[in-house]
Structures are given as structure tokens and as C-alpha cells.
PLY file of the C-alpha trace (Angstrom):
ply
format ascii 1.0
element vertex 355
property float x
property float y
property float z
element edge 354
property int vertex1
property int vertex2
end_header
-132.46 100.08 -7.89
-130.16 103.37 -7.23
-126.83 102.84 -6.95
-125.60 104.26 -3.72
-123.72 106.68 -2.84
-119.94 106.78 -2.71
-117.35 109.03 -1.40
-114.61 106.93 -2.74
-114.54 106.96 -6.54
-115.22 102.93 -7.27
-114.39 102.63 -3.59
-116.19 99.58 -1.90
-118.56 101.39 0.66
-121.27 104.02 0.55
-121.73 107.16 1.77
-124.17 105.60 4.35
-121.71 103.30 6.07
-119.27 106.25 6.26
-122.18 108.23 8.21
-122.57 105.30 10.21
-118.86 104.90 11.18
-119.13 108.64 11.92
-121.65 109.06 14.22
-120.40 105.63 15.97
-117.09 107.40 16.69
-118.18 110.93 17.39
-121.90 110.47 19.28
-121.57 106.64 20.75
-118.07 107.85 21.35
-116.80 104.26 20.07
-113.34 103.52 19.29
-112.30 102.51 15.63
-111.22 99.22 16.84
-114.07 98.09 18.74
-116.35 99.24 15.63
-114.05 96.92 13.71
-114.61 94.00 16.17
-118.70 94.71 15.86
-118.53 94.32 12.27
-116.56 91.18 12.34
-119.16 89.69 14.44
-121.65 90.37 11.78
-119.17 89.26 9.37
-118.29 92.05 7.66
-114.18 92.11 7.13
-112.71 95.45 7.70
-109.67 96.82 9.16
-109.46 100.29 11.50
-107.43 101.61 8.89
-110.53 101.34 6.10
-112.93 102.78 8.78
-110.54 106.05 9.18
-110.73 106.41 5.58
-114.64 106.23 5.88
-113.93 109.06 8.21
-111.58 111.12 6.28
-113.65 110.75 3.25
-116.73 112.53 4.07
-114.43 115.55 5.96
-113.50 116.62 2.47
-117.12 117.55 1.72
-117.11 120.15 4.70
-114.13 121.99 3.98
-115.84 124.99 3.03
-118.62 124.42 5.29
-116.27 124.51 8.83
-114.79 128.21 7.09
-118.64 129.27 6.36
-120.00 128.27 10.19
-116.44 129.69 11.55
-117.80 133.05 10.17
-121.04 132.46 11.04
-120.04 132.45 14.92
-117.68 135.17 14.09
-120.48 137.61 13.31
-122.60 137.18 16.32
-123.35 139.63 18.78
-122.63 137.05 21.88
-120.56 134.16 21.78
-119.76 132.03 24.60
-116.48 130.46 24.89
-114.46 127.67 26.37
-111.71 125.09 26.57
-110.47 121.71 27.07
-107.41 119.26 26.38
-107.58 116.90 23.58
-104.72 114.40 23.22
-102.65 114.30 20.34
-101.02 110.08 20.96
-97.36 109.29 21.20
-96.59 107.26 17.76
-93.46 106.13 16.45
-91.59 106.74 19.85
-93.17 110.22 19.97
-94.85 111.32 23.51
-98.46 111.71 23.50
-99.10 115.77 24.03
-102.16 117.74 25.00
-103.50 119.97 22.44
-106.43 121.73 23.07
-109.82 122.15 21.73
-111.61 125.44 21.34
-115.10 125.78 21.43
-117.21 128.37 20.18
-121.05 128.40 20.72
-123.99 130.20 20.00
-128.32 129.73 19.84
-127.76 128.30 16.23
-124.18 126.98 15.85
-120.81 125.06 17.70
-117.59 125.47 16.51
-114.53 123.64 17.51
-111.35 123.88 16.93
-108.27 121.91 18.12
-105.14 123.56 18.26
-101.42 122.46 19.94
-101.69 125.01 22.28
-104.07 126.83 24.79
-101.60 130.13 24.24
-103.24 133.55 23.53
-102.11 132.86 20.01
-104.43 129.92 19.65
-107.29 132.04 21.17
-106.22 134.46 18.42
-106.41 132.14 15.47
-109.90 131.02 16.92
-111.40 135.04 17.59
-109.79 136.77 14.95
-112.70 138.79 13.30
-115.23 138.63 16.29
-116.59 141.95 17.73
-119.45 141.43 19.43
-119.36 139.92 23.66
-117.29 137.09 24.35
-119.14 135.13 27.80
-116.60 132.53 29.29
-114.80 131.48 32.45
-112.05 133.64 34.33
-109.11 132.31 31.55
-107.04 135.60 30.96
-106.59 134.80 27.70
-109.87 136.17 26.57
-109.48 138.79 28.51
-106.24 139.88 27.29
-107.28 139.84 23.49
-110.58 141.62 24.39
-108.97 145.25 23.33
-106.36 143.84 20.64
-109.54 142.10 19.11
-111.96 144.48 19.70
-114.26 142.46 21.28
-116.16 142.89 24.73
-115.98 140.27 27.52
-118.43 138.82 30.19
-117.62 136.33 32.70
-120.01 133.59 33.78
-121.72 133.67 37.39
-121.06 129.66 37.63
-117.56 130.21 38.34
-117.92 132.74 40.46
-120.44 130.90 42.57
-118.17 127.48 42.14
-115.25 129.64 44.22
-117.91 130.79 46.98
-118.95 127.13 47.53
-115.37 125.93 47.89
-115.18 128.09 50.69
-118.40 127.10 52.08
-117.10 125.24 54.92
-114.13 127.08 56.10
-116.66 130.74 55.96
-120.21 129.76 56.32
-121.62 132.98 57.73
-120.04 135.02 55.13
-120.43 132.75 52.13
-123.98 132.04 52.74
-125.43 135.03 52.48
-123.28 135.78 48.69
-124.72 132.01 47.80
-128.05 132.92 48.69
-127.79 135.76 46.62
-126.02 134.20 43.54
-128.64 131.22 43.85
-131.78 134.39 43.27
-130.10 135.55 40.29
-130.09 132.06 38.48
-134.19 131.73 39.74
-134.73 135.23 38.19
-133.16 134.34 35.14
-135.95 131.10 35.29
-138.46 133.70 35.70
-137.32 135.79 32.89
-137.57 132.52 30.52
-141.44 131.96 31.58
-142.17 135.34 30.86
-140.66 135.50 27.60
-142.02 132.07 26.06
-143.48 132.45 22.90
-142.93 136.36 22.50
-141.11 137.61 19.97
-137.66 138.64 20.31
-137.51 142.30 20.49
-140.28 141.38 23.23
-138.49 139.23 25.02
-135.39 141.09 25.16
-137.60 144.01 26.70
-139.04 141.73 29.26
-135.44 140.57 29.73
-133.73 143.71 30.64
-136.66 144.82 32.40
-136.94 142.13 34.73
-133.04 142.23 35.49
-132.68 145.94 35.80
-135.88 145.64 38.66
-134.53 142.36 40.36
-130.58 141.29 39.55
-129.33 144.92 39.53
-129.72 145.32 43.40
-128.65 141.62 44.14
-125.56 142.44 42.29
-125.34 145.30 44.13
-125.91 143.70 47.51
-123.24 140.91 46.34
-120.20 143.19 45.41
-121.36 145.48 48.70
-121.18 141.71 50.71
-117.55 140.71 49.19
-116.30 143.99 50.10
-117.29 143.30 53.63
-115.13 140.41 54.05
-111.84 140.58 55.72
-109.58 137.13 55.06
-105.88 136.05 54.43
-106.01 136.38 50.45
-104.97 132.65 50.42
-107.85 131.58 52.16
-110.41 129.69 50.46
-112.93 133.01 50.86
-110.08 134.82 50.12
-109.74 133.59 46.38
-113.55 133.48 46.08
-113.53 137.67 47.09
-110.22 137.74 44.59
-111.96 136.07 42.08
-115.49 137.67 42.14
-113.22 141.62 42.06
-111.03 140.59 39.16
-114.00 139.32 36.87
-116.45 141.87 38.12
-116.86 144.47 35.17
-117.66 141.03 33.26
-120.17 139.92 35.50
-122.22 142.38 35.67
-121.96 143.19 32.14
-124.97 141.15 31.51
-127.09 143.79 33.48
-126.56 145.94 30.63
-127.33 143.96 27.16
-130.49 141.37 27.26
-128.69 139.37 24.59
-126.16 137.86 27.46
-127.00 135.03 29.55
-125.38 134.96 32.96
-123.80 131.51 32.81
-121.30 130.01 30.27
-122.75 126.47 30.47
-123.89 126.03 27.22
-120.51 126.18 25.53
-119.43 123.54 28.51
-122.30 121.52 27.32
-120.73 121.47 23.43
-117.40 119.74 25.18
-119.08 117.51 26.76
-119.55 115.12 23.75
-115.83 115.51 23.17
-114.91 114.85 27.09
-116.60 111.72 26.27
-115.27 111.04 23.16
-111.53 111.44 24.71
-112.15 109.26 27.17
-113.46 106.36 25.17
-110.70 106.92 21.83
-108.44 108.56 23.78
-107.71 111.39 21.61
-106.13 111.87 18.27
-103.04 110.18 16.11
-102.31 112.71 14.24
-102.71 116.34 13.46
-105.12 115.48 10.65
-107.09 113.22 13.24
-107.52 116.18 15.19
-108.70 118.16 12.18
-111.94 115.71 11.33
-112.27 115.26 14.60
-112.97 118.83 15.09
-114.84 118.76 11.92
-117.47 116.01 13.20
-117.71 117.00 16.53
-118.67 120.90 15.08
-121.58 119.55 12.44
-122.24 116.88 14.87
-123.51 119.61 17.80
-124.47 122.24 15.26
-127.22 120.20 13.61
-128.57 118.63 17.53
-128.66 122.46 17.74
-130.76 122.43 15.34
-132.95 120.06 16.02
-131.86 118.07 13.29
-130.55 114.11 13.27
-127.14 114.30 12.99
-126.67 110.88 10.17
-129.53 112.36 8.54
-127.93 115.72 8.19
-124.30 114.51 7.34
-125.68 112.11 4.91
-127.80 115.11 3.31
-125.20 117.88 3.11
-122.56 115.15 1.84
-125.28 114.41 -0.94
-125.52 118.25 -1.83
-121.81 118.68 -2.30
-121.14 115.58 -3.99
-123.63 116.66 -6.45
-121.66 119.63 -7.00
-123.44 122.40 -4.83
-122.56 124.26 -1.50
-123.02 121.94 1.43
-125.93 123.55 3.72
-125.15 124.35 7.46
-127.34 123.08 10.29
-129.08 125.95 10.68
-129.72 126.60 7.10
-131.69 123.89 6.90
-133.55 124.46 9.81
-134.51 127.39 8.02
-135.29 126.38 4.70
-132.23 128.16 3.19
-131.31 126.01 0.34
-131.14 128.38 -2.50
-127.01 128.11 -2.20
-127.03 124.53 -2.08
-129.13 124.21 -5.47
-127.36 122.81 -8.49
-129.70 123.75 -11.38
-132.30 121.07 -12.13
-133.11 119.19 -10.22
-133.19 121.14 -7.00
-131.10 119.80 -3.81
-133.36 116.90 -2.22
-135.41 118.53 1.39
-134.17 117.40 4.18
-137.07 116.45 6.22
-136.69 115.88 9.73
-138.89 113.19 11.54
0 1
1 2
2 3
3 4
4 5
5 6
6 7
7 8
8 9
9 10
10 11
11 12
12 13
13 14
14 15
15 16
16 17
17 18
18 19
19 20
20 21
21 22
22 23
23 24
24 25
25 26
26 27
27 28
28 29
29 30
30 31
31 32
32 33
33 34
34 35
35 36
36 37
37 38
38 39
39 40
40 41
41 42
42 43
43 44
44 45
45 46
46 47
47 48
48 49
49 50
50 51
51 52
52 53
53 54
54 55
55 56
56 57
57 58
58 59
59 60
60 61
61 62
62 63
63 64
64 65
65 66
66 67
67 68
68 69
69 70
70 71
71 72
72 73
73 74
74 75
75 76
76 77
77 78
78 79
79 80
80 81
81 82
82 83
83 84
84 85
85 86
86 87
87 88
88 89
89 90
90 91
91 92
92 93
93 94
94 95
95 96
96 97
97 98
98 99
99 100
100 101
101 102
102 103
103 104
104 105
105 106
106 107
107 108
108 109
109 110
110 111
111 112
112 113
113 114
114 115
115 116
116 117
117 118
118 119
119 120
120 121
121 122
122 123
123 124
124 125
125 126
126 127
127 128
128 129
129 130
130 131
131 132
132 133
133 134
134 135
135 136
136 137
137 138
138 139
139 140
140 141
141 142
142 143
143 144
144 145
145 146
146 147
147 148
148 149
149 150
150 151
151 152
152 153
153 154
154 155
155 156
156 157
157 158
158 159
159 160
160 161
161 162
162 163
163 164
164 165
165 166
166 167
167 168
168 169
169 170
170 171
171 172
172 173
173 174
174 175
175 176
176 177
177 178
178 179
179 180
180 181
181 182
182 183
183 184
184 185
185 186
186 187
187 188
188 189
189 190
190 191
191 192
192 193
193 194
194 195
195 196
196 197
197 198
198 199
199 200
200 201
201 202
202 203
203 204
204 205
205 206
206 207
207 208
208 209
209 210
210 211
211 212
212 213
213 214
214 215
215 216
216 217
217 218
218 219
219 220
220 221
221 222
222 223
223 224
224 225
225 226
226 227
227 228
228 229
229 230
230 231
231 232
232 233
233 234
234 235
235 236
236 237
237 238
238 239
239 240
240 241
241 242
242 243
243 244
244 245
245 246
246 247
247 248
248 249
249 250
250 251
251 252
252 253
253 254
254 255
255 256
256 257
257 258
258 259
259 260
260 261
261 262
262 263
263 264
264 265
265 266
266 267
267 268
268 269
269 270
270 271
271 272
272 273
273 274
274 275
275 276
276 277
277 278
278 279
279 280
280 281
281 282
282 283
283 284
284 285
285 286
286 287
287 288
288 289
289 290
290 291
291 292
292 293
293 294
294 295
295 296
296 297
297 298
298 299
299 300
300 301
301 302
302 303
303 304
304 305
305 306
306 307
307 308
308 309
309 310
310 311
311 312
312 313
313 314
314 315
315 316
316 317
317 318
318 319
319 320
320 321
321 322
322 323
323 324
324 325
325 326
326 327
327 328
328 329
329 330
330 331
331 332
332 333
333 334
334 335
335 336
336 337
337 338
338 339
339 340
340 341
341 342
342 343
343 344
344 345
345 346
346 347
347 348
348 349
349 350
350 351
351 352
352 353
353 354
């Protein structure tokens, strides 16, 4: 029988249970401790401080990988941004503080990264080197680095439409009609995803840019012509809709222009979601290290669903290829077969196969 795996030179567990404490923590979202408790049930011993170093273990075999998909995202033409609080806990009479975790996502690959702060120099440390369009919310953060970067930004219709429907009830007869209108852009866009099924993608980016020059432009149109009509304290619920929907405008409709953008940044508030759910169940972080593997997981973690691939199954396999002394594969390189990097010489890296 093979002897398995282990992280830990003549360390007690394999790399299989540390998968397994991984993707307890970072996709059930369960706490050390109650893991802990589980396993005592079944009668396996083990403290919460042995199941962190089943964590911490495995995040030195993605090192290099977290650098390799950071530049990955960095050299797409769209990315789409956001960001959330992530707690770093009060220990040994210090406060607990919110840091902040930056997300980065695109068709083939999530990044996050936690920093102390959600200052432009965070946002810095986390765009540095990007240069294609950056889609997010209205945060001026983005769009103050947009020139010093040299990056273009687009703002997502969501949050422009979230505004309107705050003011819903104080402005129906003027709000309605911009809803109405915001609503048709987000069917077109359905439309446009029809169409396109199973073309290729130079096709489907035609079909794309066709379709919204010949429907969205004029409803875009007809929107900023609408806002302009409306006369209201600035204050006013409609008012800060109207403020909202002028300052962002250039990146709204930059979308009309490029078939590569989608209209809606809810795919990069999808990627937090697993770590909105994670902070509420573990709370956050204990130290700055913590907040480093947690970032670590929660990237590979997203990245290979992605992917289509099962996240144990891929952590377990890229783990395998670096502890065997080659470069640990990304999600989407093994989606695509790519494993001439991760080869150490006879015998080849073992296929992942996913089923």
C-alpha cells in the first residue's frame, strides 16, 4: 500500500486530511473549533491549533501559484472589481480591526487579497500592472487610480439601478420610467447570451456589439435624456439617484463601446460571497498570516469552481505536483490541459480528471 501523502515531514497527518480541514473551513465555512469537536466525536484527538497547521501547511505549496494567478488577472483585458471587510480579531488585549479584502475576478480566475486598509494605496498594491477595463461599483478609489495606473474604468448598471429603486417611493412617476428602462437593458443583455451560445468568440463579440449598438445605445440615450429631466433637492432620494447615475456616467456607458464588458459587476460580488459567509461563521482572522491563507484558499478555492473543477480534488492535485518538485498548476490550466510546466521529468505529473 502507498504511503500517503504528507505536508509535514514525519508529521502525523496526510495531505488528504489537510484538504479536508481546508475545504471544511473555507467552503462549509466551519470554524476550527467546531471541526475539532466533530472529530472528537469520531474519536479522533486533535486540538484547533494542529488543524491551523493543517491549514498553514498546504499554503506553502501555493506561494508561487497566488503571484502566477495575480498576473494572470493582471493581464486581462476586463477585470471586474470589488470590496468587503474582513476582520482581523482583538488578541492579547488588542481590538479586533477591519481589514479589507480585495477581489479581483475574471471568466477564468478570482483573486483575493486582504489588506489593513480599503485606502487607494491598497487598491494600488492590488492593480499595479493592470491596463486593460476595470468594471466595479461607484468606489472613487478605482476611479482615482484609473489615469495614475493606466487603466480604463466602467461602472456597473446594478448600482445605478439600486439608487433609482431607493427612490422608488418618494418619485414614482419619474423613477419608473428610468427603471423600466434599466430593467430592458439587463433583458437585452439575456438576449445577447441566446444569440451567442455556442458561437465562437470573435462571433459572439460581433453579435454582442451589434445587438447593443441597435437596442441599449438608444435606451441609454433615453435614460441620461430622462435624468436630465428631473428637477429635485440634491438630497432627495431621486436626487442622489440623478447624482449618482451623472458622476458614473462615462463608465456606464462605456460598455456600449467594447463587447468584452458586461454591464453589471455581480460576478466579482458573487466571489465575496463565500467569504461573507465564511466571516460570519469564523469570524474573521487572528492574525495577519491568518488573513494571508485565508486569502490564499478562498482565491484557489473560487478559481478552480470557476473552472469547473472540485475544489479538494484540485488542492489535493496541485499540492501533489509541487511536493513532487514541479510548478503547481492553476485552475484554469488544468481545465485546459496545460501541464507541460507542472511536469517533473519521468514520470509525468498525474491528470487530474474531473468527474
Amino acid at each position: 500500500m502507498a504511503t500517503p501523502t504528507k505536508l509535514i515531514a514525519g508529521g502525523r497527518y496526510s495531505l488528504a486530511f489537510a484538504v479536508h480541514v481546508a475545504i471544511d473551513k473555507y467552503c462549509a465555512h466551519m470554524p476550527l473549533e467546531r471541526q475539532a469537536k466533530r472529530m472528537a466525536w469520531a474519536g479522533l484527538d486533535v486540538t484547533t491549533q494542529t488543524l491551523w497547521d493543517q491549514l498553514y501547511a498546504p499554503s506553502r505549496c501555493f506561494s508561487v501559484a497566488i503571484k502566477r494567478l495575480h498576473e494572470h488577472l493582471l493581464k486581462k483585458e476586463v477585470l471586474m472589481g470589488d470590496e468587503t471587510r474582513w476582520p482581523l480579531l482583538g488578541v492579547n488585549g488588542r481590538a479586533s480591526k477591519n481589514w479589507f479584502d480585495w477581489v479581483l475576478v475574471a471568466d477564468d480566475a478570482v483573486l483575493h487579497s486582504i489588506r489593513e486598509t480599503r485606502s487607494k494605496d491598497a487598491a494600488r498594491d492590488v492593480l499595479t500592472g493592470f491596463k486593460g477595463t476595470l468594471l466595479t461599483d461607484g468606489y472613487g478609489v478605482y476611479s482615482s487610480l484609473a489615469t495614475e495606473l493606466g487603466y480604463s474604468q466602467a461602472h456597473d448598471w446594478c448600482h445605478a439601478r439600486r439608487y433609482f429603486i431607493e427612490a422608488e417611493a418618494t418619485a414614482p412617476d419619474e423613477v419608473g420610467p428610468i427603471l423600466d428602462d434599466i430593467g430592458k437593458l439587463f433583458l437585452i443583455e439575456r438576449d445577447i447570451v441566446a444569440a451567442f451560445s455556442g458561437q465562437p468568440l470573435e462571433r459572439a463579440l460581433e453579435i454582442r456589439r451589434t445587438m447593443r449598438e441597435r437596442q441599449s445605445r438608444p435606451i441609454v440615450e433615453a435614460i441620461g435624456a430622462k435624468a436630465t429631466q428631473v428637477k429635485a433637492l440634491s438630497e432627495s432620494p431621486i436626487g442622489r439617484a440623478v447624482k449618482y447615475l451623472t458622476n458614473q456616467w462615462d463608465g456606464l456607458i462605456r460598455f456600449l463601446g467594447d463587447p468584452k464588458i458586461p454591464i453589471t459587476s455581480n460576478a466579482a460580488e458573487g466571489a465575496l460571497r463565500a467569504l461573507v459567509l465564511g466571516r460570519n461563521n469564523h469570524f474573521g482572522s487572528k492574525s495577519k498570516r491568518g488573513t494571508e491563507v485565508s486569502a490564499m484558499m478562498y482565491s484557489l478555492i473560487e478559481s478552480a469552481r470557476l473552472n469547473g473543477l472540485d475544489p479538494a480534488r484540485y488542492l489535493k492535485f496541485a499540492a501533489e505536483v509541487h511536493l513532487r518538485g514541479g510548478l503547481a498548476p492553476l485552475p484554469h490550466e488544468v481545465r485546459q490541459d496545460a501541464f507541460a510546466a507542472a511536469r517533473v521529468g519521468p514520470p509525468a505529473a498525474p491528470q487530474l480528471e474531473n468527474g
